[in-house]
N, C-alpha and C positions, 0 to 999 in steps of 0.2 A: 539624583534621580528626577526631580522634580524642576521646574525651572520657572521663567518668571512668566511667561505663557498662562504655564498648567495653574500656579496658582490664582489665576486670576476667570480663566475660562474653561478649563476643567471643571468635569462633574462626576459624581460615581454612574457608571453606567450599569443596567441591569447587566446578570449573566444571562448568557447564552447556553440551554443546553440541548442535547441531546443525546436518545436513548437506544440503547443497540443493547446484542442478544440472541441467542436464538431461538428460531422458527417456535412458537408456539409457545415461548416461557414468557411472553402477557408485557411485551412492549408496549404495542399500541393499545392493550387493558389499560396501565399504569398511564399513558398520554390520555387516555379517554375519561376514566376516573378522574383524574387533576382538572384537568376542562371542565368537565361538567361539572364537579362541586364547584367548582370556582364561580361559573356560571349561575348557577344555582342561590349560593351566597350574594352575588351582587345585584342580583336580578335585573340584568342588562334589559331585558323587555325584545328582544332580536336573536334570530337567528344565529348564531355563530357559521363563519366562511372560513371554508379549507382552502389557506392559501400557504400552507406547508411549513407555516408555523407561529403560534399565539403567545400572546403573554397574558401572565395572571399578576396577582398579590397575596403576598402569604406575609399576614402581620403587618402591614404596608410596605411589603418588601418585592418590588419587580423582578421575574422572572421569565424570559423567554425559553419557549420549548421547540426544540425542531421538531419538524410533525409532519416528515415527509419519509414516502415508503423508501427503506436499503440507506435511508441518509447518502444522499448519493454527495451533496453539498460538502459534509463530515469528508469523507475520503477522497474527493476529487479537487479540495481546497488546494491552488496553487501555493509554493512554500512564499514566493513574493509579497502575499495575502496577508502573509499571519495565519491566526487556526479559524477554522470556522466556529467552532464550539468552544469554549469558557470550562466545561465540566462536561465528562460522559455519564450517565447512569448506564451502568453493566446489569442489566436483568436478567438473575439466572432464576431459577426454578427451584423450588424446594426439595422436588419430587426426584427432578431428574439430575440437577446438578450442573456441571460443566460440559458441553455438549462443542461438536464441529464448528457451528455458528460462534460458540461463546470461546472459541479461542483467537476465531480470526477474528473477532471484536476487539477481544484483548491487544491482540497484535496492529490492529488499527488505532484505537484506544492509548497505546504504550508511542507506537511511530509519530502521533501529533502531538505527543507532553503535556497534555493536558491532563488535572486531577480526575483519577476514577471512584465513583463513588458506587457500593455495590447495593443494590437492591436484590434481595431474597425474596423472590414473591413464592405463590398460593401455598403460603403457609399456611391455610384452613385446609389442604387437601388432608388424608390420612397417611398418607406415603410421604408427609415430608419429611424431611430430615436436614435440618440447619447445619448442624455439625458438621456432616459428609460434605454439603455443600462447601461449604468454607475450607475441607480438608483439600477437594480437588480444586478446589482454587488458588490455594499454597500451591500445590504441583505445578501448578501456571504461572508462580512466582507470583502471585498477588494474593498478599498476606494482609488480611482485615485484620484491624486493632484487638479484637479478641483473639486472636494467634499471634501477637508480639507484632505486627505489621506498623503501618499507617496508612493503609485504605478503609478510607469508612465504611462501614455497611449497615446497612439498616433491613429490616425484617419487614417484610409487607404484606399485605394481601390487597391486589386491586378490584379480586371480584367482592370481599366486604368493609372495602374501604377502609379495614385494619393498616392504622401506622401509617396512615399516606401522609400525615401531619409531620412525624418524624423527620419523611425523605425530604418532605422539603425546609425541614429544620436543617436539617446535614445540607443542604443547597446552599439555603443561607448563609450558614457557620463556611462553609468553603467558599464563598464567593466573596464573602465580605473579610478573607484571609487575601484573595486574591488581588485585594484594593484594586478592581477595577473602572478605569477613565476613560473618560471620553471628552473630545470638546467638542460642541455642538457649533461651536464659530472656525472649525477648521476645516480641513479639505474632505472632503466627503470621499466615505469608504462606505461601500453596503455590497454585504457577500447575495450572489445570487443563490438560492438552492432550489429554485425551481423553474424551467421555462417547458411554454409546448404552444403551440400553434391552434387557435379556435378558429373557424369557421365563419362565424359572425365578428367576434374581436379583435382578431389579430393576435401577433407574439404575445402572450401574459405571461410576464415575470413575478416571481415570488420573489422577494429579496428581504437582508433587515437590516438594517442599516447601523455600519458599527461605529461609526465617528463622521464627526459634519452632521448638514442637514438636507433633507431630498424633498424636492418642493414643485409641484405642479411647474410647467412649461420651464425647466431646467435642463439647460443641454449636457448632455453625460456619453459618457464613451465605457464601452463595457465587450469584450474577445473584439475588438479590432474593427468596431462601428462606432458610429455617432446616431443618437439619437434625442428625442425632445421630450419630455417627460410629456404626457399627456390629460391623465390621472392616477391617482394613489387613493388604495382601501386598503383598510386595516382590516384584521382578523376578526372584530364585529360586525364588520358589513358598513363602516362610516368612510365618509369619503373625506378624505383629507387633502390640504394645500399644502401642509411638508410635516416631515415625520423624521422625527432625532434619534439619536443612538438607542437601538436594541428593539428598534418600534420595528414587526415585521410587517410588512406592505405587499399589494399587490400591483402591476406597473404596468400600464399602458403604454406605448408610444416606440417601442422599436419594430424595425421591419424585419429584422432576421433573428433567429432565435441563438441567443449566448448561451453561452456556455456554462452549465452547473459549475459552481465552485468559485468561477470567476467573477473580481471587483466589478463592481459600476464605479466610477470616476466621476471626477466632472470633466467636460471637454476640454483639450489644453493642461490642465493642471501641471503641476509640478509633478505628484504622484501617476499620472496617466504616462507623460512624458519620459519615466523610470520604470512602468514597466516597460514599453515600448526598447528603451536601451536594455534591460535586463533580458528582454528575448530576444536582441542582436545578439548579445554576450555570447548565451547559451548556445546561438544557430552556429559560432564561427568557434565555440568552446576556449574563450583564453584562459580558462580559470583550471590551470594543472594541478595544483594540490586539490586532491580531492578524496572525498569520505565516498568509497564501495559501499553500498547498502546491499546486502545478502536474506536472500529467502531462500531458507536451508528446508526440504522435504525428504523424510528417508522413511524405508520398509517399516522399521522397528524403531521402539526409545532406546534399546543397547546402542542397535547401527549411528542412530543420531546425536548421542550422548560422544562415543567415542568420534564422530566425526566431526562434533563442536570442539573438542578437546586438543584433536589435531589441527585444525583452524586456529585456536586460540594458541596455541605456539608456535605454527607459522605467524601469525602475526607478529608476536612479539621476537621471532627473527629477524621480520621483515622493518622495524620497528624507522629505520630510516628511508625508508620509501618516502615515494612522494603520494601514495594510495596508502589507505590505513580499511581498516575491513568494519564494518556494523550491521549484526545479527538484529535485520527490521524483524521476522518472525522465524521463528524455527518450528517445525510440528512433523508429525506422520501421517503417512496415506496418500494417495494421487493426488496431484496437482489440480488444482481448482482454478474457477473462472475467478473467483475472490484474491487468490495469491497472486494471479497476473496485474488484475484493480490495483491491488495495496503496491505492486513491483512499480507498477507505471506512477504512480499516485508519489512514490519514494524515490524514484528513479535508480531503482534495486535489480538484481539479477536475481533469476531465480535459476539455483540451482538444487537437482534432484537427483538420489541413490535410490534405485529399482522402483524407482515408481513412474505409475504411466502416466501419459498426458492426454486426459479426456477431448474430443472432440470441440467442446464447448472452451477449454481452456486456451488451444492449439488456435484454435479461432480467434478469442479474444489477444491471444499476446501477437497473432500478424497484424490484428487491427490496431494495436496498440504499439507495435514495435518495440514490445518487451523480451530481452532475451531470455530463452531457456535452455539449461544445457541437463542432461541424465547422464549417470556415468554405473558403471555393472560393478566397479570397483575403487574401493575409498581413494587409492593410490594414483589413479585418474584424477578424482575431482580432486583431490589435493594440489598436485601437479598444476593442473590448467589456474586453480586460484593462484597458485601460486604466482604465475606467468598472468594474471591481472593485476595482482600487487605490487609487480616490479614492472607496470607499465604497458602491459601487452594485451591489447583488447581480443574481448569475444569474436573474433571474426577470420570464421578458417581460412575463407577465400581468400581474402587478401595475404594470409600469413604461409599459404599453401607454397612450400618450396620445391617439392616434388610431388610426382605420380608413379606409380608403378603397377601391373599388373600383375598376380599372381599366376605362376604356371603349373608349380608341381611342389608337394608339400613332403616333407622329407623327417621323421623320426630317427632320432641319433640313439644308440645305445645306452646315453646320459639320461632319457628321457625328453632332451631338446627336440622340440619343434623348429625345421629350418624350411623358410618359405624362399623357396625358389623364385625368384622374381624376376621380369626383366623393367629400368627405366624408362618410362614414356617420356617424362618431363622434370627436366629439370635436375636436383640432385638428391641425394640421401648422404644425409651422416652420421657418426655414431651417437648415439646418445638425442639425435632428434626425437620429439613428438610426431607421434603418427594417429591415424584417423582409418578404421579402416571399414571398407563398405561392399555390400554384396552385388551394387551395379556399377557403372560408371560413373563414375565423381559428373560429368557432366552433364546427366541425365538426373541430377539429384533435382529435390525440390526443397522449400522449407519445410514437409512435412518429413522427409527424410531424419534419420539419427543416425550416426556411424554404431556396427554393432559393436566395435571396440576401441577406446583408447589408451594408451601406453606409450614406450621409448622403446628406439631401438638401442637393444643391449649390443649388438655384435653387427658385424658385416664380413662376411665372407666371399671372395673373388677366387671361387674353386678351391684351393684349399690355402688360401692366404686372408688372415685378417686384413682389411684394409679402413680407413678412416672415415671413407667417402666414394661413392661410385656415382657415374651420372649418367646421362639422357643415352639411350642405347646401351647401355651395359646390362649383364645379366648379372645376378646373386643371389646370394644364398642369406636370409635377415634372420637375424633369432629376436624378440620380442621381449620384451620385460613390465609386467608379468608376461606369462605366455597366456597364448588365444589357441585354445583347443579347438576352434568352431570352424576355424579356419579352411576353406577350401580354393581350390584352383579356380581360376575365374573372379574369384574377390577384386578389388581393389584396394589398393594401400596411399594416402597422401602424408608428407613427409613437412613437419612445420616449422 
């Protein structure tokens, strides 16, 4: 592990943290309290500057804190990068427990590997309840050492600064498990987590710097520019000439604004020069064995449960694929702008049983060119994974082998549904996937959904089974499952 390098210009470098959560269970309380005592204790004699993330000392033990709204740094951190953060603090609430926010944390939290350590805050309320907390946290699969686990947790309160000692005792004790290095004489890495354009200043960067050193009038490269360092301030308001592992900064000197999440480099490097070839790779895709990242969303925890169950033994069918399957999050309820974030962030599909795709999500995943697929029945979405696992991408168009339109829908005595159809394009055979829609497949948009997917079980040519019919021919299709919805005028595509 170590080499002849590390032991000579290695050092421990502080951790990195940051703290997630949901809406109102006392993130930025618990980032506020830590600063200001800390503040307070050292009696800096200054201001402290929000430049999206500070360090303190607890016992003379460095600690940087992300201290930036949504951590957009945390989830937007390229995998090229490494993680942005060292350790998360999960802030749940005493009162309320495990909430919407606090699982897509978890599921963010779980997809970068990094140790979670749980803070239980306003324990002074009268509504707390530690225990419940901790029970619905087991359901989340994140089991604190007092229920047999290994997730720390500590019990807080940030509005009377009860136990803020602890959490950062439990920091320490995991970071100093984590033996983390850095060399301050090698190639210079500092994650950005903050950029935006002023008025008077120009682009200001937030960044902090995870290995190497970042030094006034130093040329660096960061999303696919070059720029000149200009100046660097720390989190006290000091203006510094260069700033080493874990020191967060504020950065003068680019003209266009990079990108959250992404490295600063130094210009040239060896590390600039890797990623540049790693987003070749990517753009022309040589790398075919590859890990499916899945964001499973369904109605109910039965529906969900039985649908991870079915997945888990498709996989282990599929077990000699060149695609292997990984559940990044799984939960209930409609699809969110956050499940798209974490899909793109993971490079995940998100697929979803009966649940809707909010306007706000629908949004983000064109802008983000994240797929999403909804299916009305398990037998569906099973299927279609299936046909990603053995190779077969999300993409109807291209996979589209026929068309057909519906003309006259026909009930057999059997209770079969026979959809009279004639071929527009192409051919149908038995046992194909089909996509079926209420307008013209070429008046679709991406806000379009097929109302049904399934196989065709049968094909009927008047009253002869047949294998396959094509362009111009008329039949009669039976469906599997069957589609009661079905009416004359639909459209059918054949894959």
């Amino acid at each position: 592990m170590a080499n002849k390098k590390q032991d000579t210009t290695t050092t421990f470098r502080a951790p990195i943290v940051t703290v997630m959560g949901h809406v109102d269970h006392g993130k930025t309380s618990i980032l506020d309290a830590l600063r200001h005592a800390n503040v307070a204790a050292k009696e800096y004699g200054g201001i402290t500057q929000h430049i999206g993330a500070y360090q303190i000392t607890h016992n003379g033990f460095p600690i940087t804190f992300i201290d930036t709204p949504g951590h957009a740094a945390f989830t937007a951190m390229r995998s090229r990068g490494g993680k942005a953060a060292d350790i998360v603090i999960l802030v749940v609430a005493a009162d309320d427990g495990v909430m919407p926010q606090t699982r897509e944390a978890i599921a963010h939290a779980k997809a970068s590997g990094v140790p979670i350590i749980v803070a239980i805050n306003k324990i002074d309320l009268p509504g707390a309840n530690i225990e419940k907390a901790k029970q619905m946290l087991a359901q989340e699969s994140v089991l604190v050492e007092s229920w047999g686990g290994d997730v720390v947790s500590v019990e807080v309160s940030a509005k009377t600064g009860e136990n803020l000692t602890g959490l950062l005792d439990a920091i320490q004790i995991t970071a100093e498990l984590l033996e983390l290095k850095a060399d301050p004489t090698g190639e210079l890495e500092a994650i950005i987590i903050e950029a935006k354009k002023e008025r008077q200043r120009g682009v200001v960067v937030s960044a902090i710097v995870k290995n190497g050193m970042l030094s006034v009038r130093q040329d660096v490269s960061a999303s696919g520019q070059n720029a000149k360092i200009r100046s660097l301030m720390d989190d006290k308001g000091q203006m510094l000439q260069k700033a080493g592992p874990a020191t967060p900064v504020e950065i003068l000197g680019f003209k266009d604004t990079p990108n959250v999440g992404d490295l600063i480099m130094e210009k040239d490097s060896e590390l600039a020069e890797l990623a540049i070839a790693e987003d070749r790779i990517e753009i022309i895709g040589k790398d075919t064995k590859k890990v499916v990242g899945l964001i499973l969303k369904a109605d109910t925890e039965g529906t969900l449960e039985a649908i991870k169950s079915s997945l888990a033994e498709l996989v282990t069918s599929a077990a000699t694929s060149d695609f292997s399957l990984k559940f990044v999050y799984t939960g209930t309820g409609d699809l969110t702008a956050s499940d798209v974030l974490l899909a793109h962030n993971t490079n995940s599909v998100i697929v979803g049983f009966n649940v809707k795709i909010p306007n706000d999500a629908q949004s983000e995943s064109e802008t983000k060119k994240v797929i999403i697929r909804t299916y009305r029945t398990i037998y569906e979405l099973i299927d279609e994974v299936k046909d990603m696992l053995e190779g077969v991408a999300f993409d109807d168009e291209a996979r589209v082998k026929g068309r057909a339109k519906v003309l006259k829908i026909f009930k057999l005595p059997s209770g079969d549904l026979v959809s009279g159809s004639q071929i527009t394009i192409g051919e149908f055979k038995e046992g194909s996937r089909v996509a079926i829609y209420n307008k013209d497949p070429e008046d679709l948009t991406e806000l379009d959904i097929p109302l049904y997917r399934g196989k065709i079980k049968k094909i009927k040519v008047q009253k002869d089974d047949v294998a396959k019919v094509k362009k111009g021919m008329e039949c009669g299709i039976f469906f599997q499952p069957q589609f009661t919805e079905i009416q004359p005028g639909y459209f059918i595509e054949a894959m």
